[in-house]
C-alpha positions as CSV (number, residue, x, y, z in Angstrom):
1,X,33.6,44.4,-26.2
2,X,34.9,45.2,-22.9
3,X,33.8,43.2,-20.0
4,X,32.1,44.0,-16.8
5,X,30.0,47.5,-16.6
6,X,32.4,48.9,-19.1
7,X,30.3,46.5,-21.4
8,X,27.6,48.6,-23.5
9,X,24.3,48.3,-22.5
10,X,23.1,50.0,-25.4
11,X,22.9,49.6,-29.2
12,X,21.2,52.6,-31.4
13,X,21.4,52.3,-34.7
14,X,22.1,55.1,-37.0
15,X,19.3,54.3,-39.8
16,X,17.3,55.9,-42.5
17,X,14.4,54.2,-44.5
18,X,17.3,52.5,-46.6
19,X,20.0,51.4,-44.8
20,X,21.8,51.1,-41.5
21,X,25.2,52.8,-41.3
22,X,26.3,52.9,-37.5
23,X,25.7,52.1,-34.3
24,X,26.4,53.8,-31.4
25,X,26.9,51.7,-28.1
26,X,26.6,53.2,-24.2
27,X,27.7,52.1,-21.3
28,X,25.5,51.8,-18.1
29,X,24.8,54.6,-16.2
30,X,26.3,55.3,-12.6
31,X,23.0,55.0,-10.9
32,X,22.1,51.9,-13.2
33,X,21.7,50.6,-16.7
34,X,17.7,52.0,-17.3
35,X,17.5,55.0,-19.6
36,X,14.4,57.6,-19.1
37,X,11.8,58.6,-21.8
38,X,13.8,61.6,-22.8
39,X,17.7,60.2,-23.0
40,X,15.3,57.4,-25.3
41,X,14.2,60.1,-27.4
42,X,17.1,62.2,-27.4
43,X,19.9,58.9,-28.7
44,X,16.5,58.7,-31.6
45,X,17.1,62.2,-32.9
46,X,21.0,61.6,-32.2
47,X,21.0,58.7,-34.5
48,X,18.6,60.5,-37.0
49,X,20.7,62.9,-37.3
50,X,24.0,60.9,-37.6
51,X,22.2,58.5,-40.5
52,X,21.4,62.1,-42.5
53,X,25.1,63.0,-42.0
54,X,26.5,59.8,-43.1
55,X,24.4,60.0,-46.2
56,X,25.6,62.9,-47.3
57,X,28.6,62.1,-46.5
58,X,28.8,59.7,-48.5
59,X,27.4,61.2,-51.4
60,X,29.4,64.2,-51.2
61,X,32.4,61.2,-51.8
62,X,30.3,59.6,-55.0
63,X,29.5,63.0,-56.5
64,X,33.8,63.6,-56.4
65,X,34.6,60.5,-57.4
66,X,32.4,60.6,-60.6
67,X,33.9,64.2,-61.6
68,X,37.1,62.6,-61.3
69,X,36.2,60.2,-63.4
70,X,34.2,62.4,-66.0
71,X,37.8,64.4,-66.2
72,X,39.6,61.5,-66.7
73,X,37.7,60.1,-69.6
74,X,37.7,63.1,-71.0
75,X,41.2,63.5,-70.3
76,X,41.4,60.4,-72.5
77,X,39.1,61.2,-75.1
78,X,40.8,64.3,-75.6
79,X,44.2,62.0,-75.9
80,X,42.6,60.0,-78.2
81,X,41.2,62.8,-80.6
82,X,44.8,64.4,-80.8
83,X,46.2,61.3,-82.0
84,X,43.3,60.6,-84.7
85,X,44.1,63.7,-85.8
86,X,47.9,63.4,-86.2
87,X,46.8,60.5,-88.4
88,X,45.2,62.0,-90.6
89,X,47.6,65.1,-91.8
């Protein structure tokens, strides 16, 4: 962390019901390091938002990763059933 008022002041997490995936840190502002009600409420929804994104993110990358896999095993399947069959003629 940087030292001196470049330090964050700060930590919001970006959170569902499941799981934390980020936080976000901020600095202190010119005028000092209090935030009002509605830069509060407005880092919530930020962080709302950013735990929805990062969820489907990341499931967006499981869903690919198990159709690569699906074609490779059938990929191999298909290998395997050409060679059973050259066996058998």
């Amino acid at each position: 962390m940087p030292p001196g008022l470049g330090r964050p002041v700060l930590a919001v997490p970006a959170i569902n019901p499941v799981r934390c995936f980020a936080l976000s840190f901020y600095g202190p502002h010119v005028s000092g390091t209090d935030l009002d009600f509605y830069e509060r409420s407005m880092l919530a929804k930020l962080a709302s938002h950013a735990a929805a994104m990062y969820a489907e993110l990341e499931s967006a990358a499981l869903r690919g990763r198990i159709a690569e896999l699906e074609g490779e095993l059938k990929s191999q399947e298909a290998s395997k059933g050409q060679v059973h069959g050259d066996l058998r003629a």
